[in-house]
N, C-alpha and C positions, 0 to 999 in steps of 0.2 A: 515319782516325786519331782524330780526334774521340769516336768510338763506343766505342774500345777504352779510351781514356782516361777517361770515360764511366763506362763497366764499372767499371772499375779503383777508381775513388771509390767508386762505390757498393758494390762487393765489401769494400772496406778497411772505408767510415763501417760499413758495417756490423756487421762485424768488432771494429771499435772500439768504436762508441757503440750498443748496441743499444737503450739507456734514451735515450737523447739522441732516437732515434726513432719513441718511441713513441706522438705524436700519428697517425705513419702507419701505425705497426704495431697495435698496441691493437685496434683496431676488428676486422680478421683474429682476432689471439691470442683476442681473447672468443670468438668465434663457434668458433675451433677447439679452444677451453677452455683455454690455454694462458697461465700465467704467465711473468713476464721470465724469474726462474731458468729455469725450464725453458725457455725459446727458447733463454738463453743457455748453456746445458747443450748443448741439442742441435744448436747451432753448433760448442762442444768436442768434440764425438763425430762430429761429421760432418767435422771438419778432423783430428783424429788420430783415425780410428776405432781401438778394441778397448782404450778407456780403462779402469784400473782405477777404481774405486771412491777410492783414497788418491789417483790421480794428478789426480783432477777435483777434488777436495777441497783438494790443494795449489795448484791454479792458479786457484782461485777463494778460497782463505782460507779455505773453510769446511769444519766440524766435520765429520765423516763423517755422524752420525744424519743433520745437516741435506741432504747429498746423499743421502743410503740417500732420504731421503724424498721430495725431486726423481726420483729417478729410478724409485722407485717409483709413484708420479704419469706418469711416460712409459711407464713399462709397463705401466701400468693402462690409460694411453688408446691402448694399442698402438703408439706411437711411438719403440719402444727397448723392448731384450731382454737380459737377460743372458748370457753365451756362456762356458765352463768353457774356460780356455786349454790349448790341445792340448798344450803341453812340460809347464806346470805344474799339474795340473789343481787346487790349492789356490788359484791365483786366477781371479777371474771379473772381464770385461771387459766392459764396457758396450757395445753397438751401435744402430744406427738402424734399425728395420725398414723397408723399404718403403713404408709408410703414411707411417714419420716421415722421410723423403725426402722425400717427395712433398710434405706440408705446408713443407719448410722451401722448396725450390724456388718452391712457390708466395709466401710470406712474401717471398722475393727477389724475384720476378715483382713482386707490385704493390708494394713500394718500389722497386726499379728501374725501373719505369714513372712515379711519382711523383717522385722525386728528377734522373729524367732529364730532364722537363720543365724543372726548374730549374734545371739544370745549360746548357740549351741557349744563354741569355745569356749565358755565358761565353765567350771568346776561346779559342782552341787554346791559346794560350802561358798563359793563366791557369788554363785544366783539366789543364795540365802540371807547374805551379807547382803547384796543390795537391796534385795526385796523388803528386810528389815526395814532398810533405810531410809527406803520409798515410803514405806507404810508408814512412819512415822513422821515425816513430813508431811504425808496426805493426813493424818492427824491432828499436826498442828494446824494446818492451816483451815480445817473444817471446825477446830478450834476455835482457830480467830476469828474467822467469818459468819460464826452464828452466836457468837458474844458481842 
């Protein structure tokens, strides 16, 4: 039970703070050439794949140029494709290719190896207490951002 609860934090902190941790990410994102936007970009595409272009731009506040240009940058480095949506072929939807899978799996690999370490001092009722807490913040805020 531990393990799942565990999981749970680490899937959410991530989710949530991906700048908050970037002492343990950083080090990876360099070497796999990878800016926050773009981690945090292809977190959004990997959690609602077949994003438009306007929808990543609304849930991030930013200007379109400014995502054209992020995701430009993941399809340069082969980590995301653009896809012509099958009903409307006027728009185009962002996806993750397989390479950018792969990277982001691994990105969760060694912070979840990292963060579990230090998660293992904790009690079951206080990995439960946070987890909660977590959860419910990732809550609200998935709240606000699609109202």
């Amino acid at each position: 039970m531990r393990d799942f609860y565990q999981n749970k934090i680490i899937e959410i902190t991530l989710e949530l703070f991906p700048i908050g941790l970037k002492s343990l990410i950083q080090p990876l994102r360099n070497k796999l050439g990878l800016s926050p936007i773009m981690h945090i970009v292809m977190n959004m595409i990997e959690k609602d794949e077949g994003m438009t272009m306007g929808e990543i731009s609304n849930k991030l506040f930013m200007p379109k140029p400014n995502v054209t240009e992020v995701i430009n940058k993941l399809i340069k480095s082969g980590y995301a494709e653009r896809i012509k949506d099958e009903k409307d072929r006027r728009l185009v939807k962002v996806k993750l290719t397989k390479s950018g899978i792969k990277v982001l799996k691994l990105i969760k690999l060694c912070v979840s190896k990292q963060v579990s370490s230090k998660l293992r001092i904790l009690s079951e009722a206080e990995l439960i207490q946070i987890y909660q807490s977590l959860n419910k913040v990732n809550e609200l805020i998935n709240e606000i951002t699609t109202n």
